[in-house]
C-alpha angles and dihedrals in degrees: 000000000000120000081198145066101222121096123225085273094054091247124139116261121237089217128013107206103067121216122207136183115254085211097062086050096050090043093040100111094205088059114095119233114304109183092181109043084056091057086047091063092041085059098053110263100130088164132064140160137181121222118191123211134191120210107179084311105320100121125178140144126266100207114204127185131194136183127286086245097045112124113256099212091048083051091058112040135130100252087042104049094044080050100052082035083062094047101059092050097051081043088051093046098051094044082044086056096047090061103037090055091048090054089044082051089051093045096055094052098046081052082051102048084031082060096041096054092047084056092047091054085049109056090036090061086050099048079044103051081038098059089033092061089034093062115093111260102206097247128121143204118256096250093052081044096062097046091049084053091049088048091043096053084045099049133047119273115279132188128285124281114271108266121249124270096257097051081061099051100048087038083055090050101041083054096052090047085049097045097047087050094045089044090053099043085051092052085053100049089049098049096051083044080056097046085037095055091047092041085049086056104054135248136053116310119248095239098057094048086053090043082054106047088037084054089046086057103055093040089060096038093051087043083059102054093049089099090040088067104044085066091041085058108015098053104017086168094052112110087214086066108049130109096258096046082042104054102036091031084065089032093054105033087043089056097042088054094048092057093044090052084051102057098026138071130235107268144131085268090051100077092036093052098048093043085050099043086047092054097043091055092045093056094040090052087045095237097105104179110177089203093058084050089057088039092055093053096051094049085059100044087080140008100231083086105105137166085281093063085045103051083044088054095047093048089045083059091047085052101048089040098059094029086057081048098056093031099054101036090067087065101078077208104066147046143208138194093031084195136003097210107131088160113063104219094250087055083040096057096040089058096046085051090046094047089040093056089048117027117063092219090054090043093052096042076059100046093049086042092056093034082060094054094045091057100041085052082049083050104049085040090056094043091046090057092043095052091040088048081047100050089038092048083051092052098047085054096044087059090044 
């Protein structure tokens, strides 16, 4: 999809919308997988073309199709491709509208809650400064003053009047600021006594040598996904890359090279074999992935690779995966992942007959599914008899 018409080698184009034929994209082994443009071509639309359109920056694709027998030259036109040209603009534009109203809509109700919330600070420093000057403040006029000093000569000293409402707030506040500060202060002094008293006994302390070998193992593992994000970024279109190749590619390579690691010594056939038999595996499954491969190689280079090494390899994955999502998406002119399918639709349909022969939910979702299609057979059927009793009926009384 071109917004020029100009080709790769800066010639002008005969013709500037491009048709293609839907069944060069669905046989086209470097596509991923497309279902529906495979029912598309199932349903007789050999011809598409993709038109792009550019509302105030709102940019998107029209997609047409047209028949396998359609003629070429009439396709392309001037008047009809002007025409189809139009259309994607006035089809931009509304879907331009639909969004920009919704965003007005959305505006307007974050300056209303943003109004509300300024009123409700209001009134709640009011309610606040009220109830703080209407507290007593533990002074007293001159002539009660007088009467609480007679009855304080007369009677045995008491305590001290109660302090104002202020002085406890700012005395509570004043306690909380001196206990999280002492509390702090308390937390550091232990902790150098801690590192003081390991350090006193000699050796390294447990918990650095497990902060070091925890800190070895992501620097490997991360080593190890440098190349998986090169595909993740680089060729975002590229089936190798994409999240279902990239988590059972390392899923499956990781636990081929574990076995292999199990049942054979270390030795110079032991890398080659399990990169081989990983690969092999990969490309039989269909979820090639070239970084498991690496990282199959490098789990059977040395034992000291566990199931440690292996959960820390696979997180690593779920974190470059998602991270690629959220990264590439904010580009409008990428887009990654191309498709989510981690189930291809045979396996898919094999899971959904296995759960529906075990589990009562599945069995019932079947039974209602099947009970549906009985009824809307039922339905055409009825509605075939009527409309046959009805033509026949008409041409009885034609003959009448």
């Amino acid at each position: 999809v071109g917004t020029t018409n100009r080709n790769f080698l800066g010639k002008e184009r005969k013709d500037r919308n491009v048709w293609r034929d839907t069944a060069a994209i669905v046989n086209d082994p470097d596509q991923p997988p497309y279902p529906r443009m495979a029912l598309l071509e199932q349903a007789g639309y050999g011809k598409a073309c993709g038109i792009p359109f550019d509302i105030r920056g709102h940019r998107g694709v029209v997609l047409y199709y047209a028949r396998a027998t359609a003629d070429h030259n009439q396709l392309t036109e001037l008047a009809n491709d002007l025409h189809l040209r139009v259309s994607a603009d006035l089809i931009g534009a509304i879907s331009a509208n639909s969004i920009t109203s919704e965003a007005s809509l959305l505006s307007k109700g974050d300056r209303l809650d943003k109004t509300m919330r300024r009123l409700r600070a209001k009134l709640h420093t009011i309610l606040v400064f009220s109830k703080w000057f209407k507290e007593p403040s533990g002074e007293m006029a001159d002539d009660e003053e007088a009467k609480a000093g007679d009855e304080l000569s007369k009677s045995p000293p008491s305590k001290s009047p109660p302090p104002s409402f202020r002085k406890k707030v700012s005395q509570e506040f004043l306690q909380r600021m001196r206990k999280t500060y002492r509390q702090r202060i308390v937390n550091s002094v232990r902790q150098k006594a801690k590192l003081t008293i390991e350090k006193s006994r000699g050796g390294a302390c447990p918990a650095s040598a497990g902060h070091a070998l925890g800190a070895e193992r992501l620097d490997l593992c991360g080593g190890l996904h440098y190349v998986d994000v090169t595909l993740q970024y680089g060729l975002t279109s590229a089936p190798a890359a994409q999240p279902r190749n990239v988590i059972y590619g390392f899923f499956v390579s990781l636990s081929v090279a574990l076995l292999v690691n199990l049942f054979v010594p270390v030795g110079w056939i032991r890398v080659p074999f399990a990169t081989a038999l990983a690969i092999a595996t990969m490309c039989k499954m269909g979820i090639p992935h070239p970084p498991a491969g690496a990282a199959a190689a490098t789990f059977a280079s040395s034992d000291k690779f566990d199931g440690v090494y292996f959960a820390l390899m696979l997180l690593g994955t779920l974190i470059a995966v998602i991270t690629a999502i959220l990264i590439n998406n904010l580009n409008d002119k990428k887009q990654y992942p191309t498709y989510y399918a981690f189930v291809g639709e045979s396996m898919k349909g094999s899971i959904v007959d296995a759960l529906e022969c075990v589990l009562p939910y599945f069995k019932r979702r079947k039974l209602e599914r099947e009970q549906e299609r009985q009824n809307e057979l039922n339905m055409s059927l009825h509605y075939t008899i009527t409309e046959f009793n009805r033509h026949r009926s008409s041409r009885f009384l034609k003959g009448l």
